[in-house]
C-alpha positions, 0 to 999 in steps of 0.5 A: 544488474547483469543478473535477473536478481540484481536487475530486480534489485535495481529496479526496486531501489530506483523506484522506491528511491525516485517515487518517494522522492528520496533523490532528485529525478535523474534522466540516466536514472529514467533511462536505467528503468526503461532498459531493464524494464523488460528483464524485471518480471511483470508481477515484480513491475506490478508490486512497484506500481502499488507501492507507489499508490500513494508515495506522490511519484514525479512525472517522469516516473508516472511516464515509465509505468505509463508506458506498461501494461495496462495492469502495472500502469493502473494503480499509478494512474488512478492515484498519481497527482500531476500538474495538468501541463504534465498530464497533457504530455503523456496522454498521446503516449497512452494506450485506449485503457491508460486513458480510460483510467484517467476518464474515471478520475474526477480530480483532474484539471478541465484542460486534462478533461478537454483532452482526453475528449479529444481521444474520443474518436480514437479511444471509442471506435471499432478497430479495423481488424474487428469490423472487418471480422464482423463484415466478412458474413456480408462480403461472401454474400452479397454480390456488389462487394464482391465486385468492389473486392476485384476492383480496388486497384488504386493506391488510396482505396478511400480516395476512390471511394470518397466521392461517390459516398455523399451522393448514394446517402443523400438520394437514398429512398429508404434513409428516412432521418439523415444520421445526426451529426455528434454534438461539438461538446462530446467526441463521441462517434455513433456506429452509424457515422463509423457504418456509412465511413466505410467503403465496403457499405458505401460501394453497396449502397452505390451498387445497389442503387444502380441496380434498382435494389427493390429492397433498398424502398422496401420497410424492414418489416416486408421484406422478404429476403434470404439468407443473411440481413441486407445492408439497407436493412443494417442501416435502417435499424441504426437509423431507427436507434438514432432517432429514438435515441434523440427522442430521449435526451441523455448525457455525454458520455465524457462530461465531467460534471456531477450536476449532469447526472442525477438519478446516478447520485441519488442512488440508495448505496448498496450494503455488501454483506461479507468481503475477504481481504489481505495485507502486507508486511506493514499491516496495510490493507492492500487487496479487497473483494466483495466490496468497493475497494476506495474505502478499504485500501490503505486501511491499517490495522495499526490502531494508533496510526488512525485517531479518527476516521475508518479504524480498527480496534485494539484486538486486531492491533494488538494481535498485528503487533504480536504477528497473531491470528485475531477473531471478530475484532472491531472495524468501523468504515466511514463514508457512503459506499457499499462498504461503509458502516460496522464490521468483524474482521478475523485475520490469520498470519500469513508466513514465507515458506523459505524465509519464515519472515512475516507477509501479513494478513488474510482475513473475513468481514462480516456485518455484525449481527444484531445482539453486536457491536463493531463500532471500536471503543473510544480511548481518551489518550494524550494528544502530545503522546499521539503525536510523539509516537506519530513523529517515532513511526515517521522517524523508523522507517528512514533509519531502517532505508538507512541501515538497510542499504549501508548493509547492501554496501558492507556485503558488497550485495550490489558489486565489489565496493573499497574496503574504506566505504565498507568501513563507512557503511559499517559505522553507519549500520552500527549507528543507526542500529543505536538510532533504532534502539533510541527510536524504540525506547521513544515509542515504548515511553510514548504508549506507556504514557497513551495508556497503548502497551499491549502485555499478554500473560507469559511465564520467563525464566530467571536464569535463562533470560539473564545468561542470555542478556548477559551474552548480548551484552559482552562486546559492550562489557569488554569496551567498557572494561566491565565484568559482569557477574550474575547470580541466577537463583533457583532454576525454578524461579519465574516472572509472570508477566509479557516475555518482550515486555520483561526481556526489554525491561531487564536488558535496558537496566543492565545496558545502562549500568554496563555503559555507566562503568568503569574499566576493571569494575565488577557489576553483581546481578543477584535474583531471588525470590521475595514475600508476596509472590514476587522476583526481587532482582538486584543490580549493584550501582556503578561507581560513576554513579555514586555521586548521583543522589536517589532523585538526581540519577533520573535526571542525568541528560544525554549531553552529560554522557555525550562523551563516554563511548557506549553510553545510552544514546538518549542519557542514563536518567531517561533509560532509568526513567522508562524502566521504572514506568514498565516495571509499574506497568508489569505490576512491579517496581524499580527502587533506586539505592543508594548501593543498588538497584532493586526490580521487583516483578510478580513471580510466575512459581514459587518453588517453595511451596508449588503455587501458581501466583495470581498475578 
């Protein structure tokens, strides 16, 4: 933490750690924040708060961003839920609009409501520095405050003129309506009462009595002064905005309860015609203008991730998956703000400069037109496979904090570390790299079941993509002891089919039967081009696996291989299993020999003849 980078850094692990609940709350922790607070840039401050919009952040935390700006403090004040003993605590702590965030909020506990009125006077009052700016016209004016101006010499000014502050209001000939006091239910303090508070009026109006001021009896209406408006005219017109005010019976201000304010309610929403919007890394909508932004923020592109409710359609989700620009895709927004009803959204990608790495979407919203629809299509899927993939994107993201911070230990990113914890975070990383890559196959099982694989037409070549997975795969092959031994075909020959979705297929198969063989044992892999427009791949069966009948190799478990190093981590018959199901779903097949594996997926060329195939 000695440099501006590692200041950051700490920041951001401390936050995310503590506001997610990841650890317990440590006071050093709290303390630690607070003094590096001010070596943290404020828009790095600001992302923090965000982030932890809806990560339910302890008290202690809220109370570090409670003491910020106003702008770093809003986003965890508006959303933080507290017990109300907690809010009461780091009220007084708060600045006028920390406080008036908290006003807007309609979940909080009555006690927290009651105490947040009893700012009122505080919160709602002129500050001096601001009234006497607005006074100053008066006192190069008006005579009777000049005299006051030479005259405070008492240590207390307000003492001095408290006494005499009663009695030129009450015998005043031109106050026709004494000002009303405020209702005990409300804190709120009228300009009048804050006006006759004053000692610069209160000496005026003592003045001007003594002197027999003929325009203090005189209506506003008649009179006839220069220059400037006098006091009494000020004072009567506030008295004239307090009686009319009390001829309309209005709201407190501060009252909470939706009952109170009807014609507030009964208002016909408003239907914003367009609004821009981005969103991060994650697809989460995190920035709206042109409409209210409840409804919108932490809206997700991810189409699965939200069944019902507001949602996006498979266009926007599939293009998110691809990190790809999509236009006119399908929104639909529940509720009843000006933002509720149907939409086309279109997105770009948004790319660092300096990294290249992925930031997320700007994007458009507009009202479909009337020969449109916006209302995304209605997929019947399997509820259990919902789930399934539910408990995978709940599963990814610790491992990755896992992998991610063991990393940070390994380069020693955060100081010097001993070589053995080094060795440890090492394992960890390469652990949960597997955990991954079993969190992965889970996730692409779960949306070939669900009917959810987004594929895109592509062309990949036979002879590259096996080179490159064969590469990949040595450090597996030498632990195995395993030779691999491929024979690419043609140059020319192609699969037709989505390049993620046939890379994955064929490097799974030929990690699984690497893993399943034997020290000195050579695996042939042939490609060659078959009948029908297709690549015939053909992958020789290890000798583990040969006393597996056709069937009951898909139905080896991954307690069986527990003990083979580098074995799949989810077993050999589900890895079999998943590549049969996205062979079918590429519009090919996976035949189990008994001397072989065979894959057959459609052929993007047939050098033969020069045709293009239509599958």
């Amino acid at each position: 933490m000695s440099t501006p980078f590692g200041a950051q850094s700490a920041w951001r692990q401390l936050v995310d750690l503590i506001g997610r609940r990841r650890v317990p709350v440590d006071p050093v922790a709290i303390e630690r924040l607070r003094m590096i607070r001010g070596r943290v840039p404020p828009p790095v401050r600001a992302a923090s708060a965000r982030s932890l919009a809806y990560a339910d952040p302890p008290a202690a935390l809220v109370q570090v961003f409670a003491e910020d700006e106003i702008a770093i403090a809003a986003p965890v004040l508006r959303m933080a839920t507290m017990r109300a003993d907690q809010w009461i605590e780091i009220l007084p702590g708060l600045s006028p609009a920390g406080r008036s965030v908290l006003r807007h909020r309609r979940d909080l506990a009555p006690e927290v409501r009651r105490a947040l009125e009893s700012f009122g006077s505080v919160d709602f009052r002129l500050p001096a520095a601001e009234i006497e700016e607005e006074l100053r016209p008066i006192e190069r004016t008006a005579s009777p405050i000049d005299a006051l101006n030479q005259g405070h010499t008492q240590a207390n000014p307000i003492d001095a003129v408290e006494p005499v502050l009663a009695e030129p209001v009450a015998r005043a000939d031109h106050v026709a309506v004494p000002i009303q006091l405020v209702p005990p239910e409300t804190a709120f303090v009228s300009l009048g009462s804050v006006a006759l508070g004053l000692p610069v009026v209160a000496e005026a109006l003592r003045k001007a009595e003594n002197n027999n001021a003929a325009a203090i009896a005189i209506d506003s209406h008649d009179a006839q002064s220069e220059g400037p408006f006098q006091i009494n005219e000020l004072l009567e017109r506030i008295d004239a905005y307090q009686r009319q005010r009390e001829d309309k019976p209005g709201v407190p201000l501060l009252h909470s309860d939706y009952d109170a304010q009807p014609a507030l309610f009964e208002l016909e929403p408003v239907q914003s015609p367009s609004f821009r919007f981005e969103t991060d890394a994650a697809g989460i909508v995190r920035w709206i203008e042109g409409a209210a932004r409840a409804p919108l923020i932490g809206l997700s592109l991810d189409f699965a991730a939200l069944p019902s409710g507001s949602r996006v359609d498979g266009v926007a989700a599939g293009a998110f998956r691809r990190r790809a620009g999509f236009a006119n895709a399908r929104l639909i927004v529940e509720g009843n703000s000006d933002a509720a009803g149907q939409w086309r959204i279109t997105g770009i990608p948004v790319f660092d400069r300096e990294t290249g790495r992925f930031t997320g979407y700007r994007g458009t919203a507009r009202r479909p037109r009337a020969d449109e629809s916006a209302e995304p299509v209605r997929i019947s899927r399997n509820p259990q496979s919902d789930a399934l993939r539910q408990l995978v994107h709940e599963l990814r993201t610790p491992t990755n904090a896992i992998a991610g911070f063991a990393e940070m230990i390994e380069t020693q990113l955060l100081g010097p570390v001993p070589q053995v914890y080094r060795d440890h975070a090492s394992q960890i990383r390469s652990q949960a790299a597997d955990l991954l890559t079993a969190i992965d196959d889970i996730d692409l099982a779960a949306r070939i079941e669900s009917h959810a694989l987004d594929l895109r037409p592509g062309t990949v070549p036979v002879a590259t993509l096996l080179a490159q997975i064969a590469d990949d795969l040595a450090p597996l092959a030498r632990l195995r002891g395993t030779v691999l031994k491929i024979g690419p075909g043609s140059p020319e020959m192609a699969i037709a089919g989505d390049d993620r979705a046939v890379e994955r297929l064929i490097a799974r198969l030929m990690a699984t039967l690497v893993a399943s063989g034997s020290n000195g044992e050579t695996i042939g892999i042939s490609a060659e081009l078959g009948v029908d427009a297709q690549v015939i791949l053909i992958f020789d069966r290890p000798r583990t696996l040969a006393a597996y009948g056709v069937e009951n190799i898909l139905m080896i478990d991954a307690e069986a291989e527990a003990e083979a190093e580098g074995a799949p981590l989810l077993g050999t018959g589900f890895a079999l299993r998943l590549a049969r199901n996205l062979a079918s779903e590429l519009g090919g097949a996976l035949v189990i020999g008994e001397q072989a594996l065979t894959l057959h997926l459609p052929a993007a060329v047939i050098a033969a003849v020069e045709q293009v195939s239509s599958s």
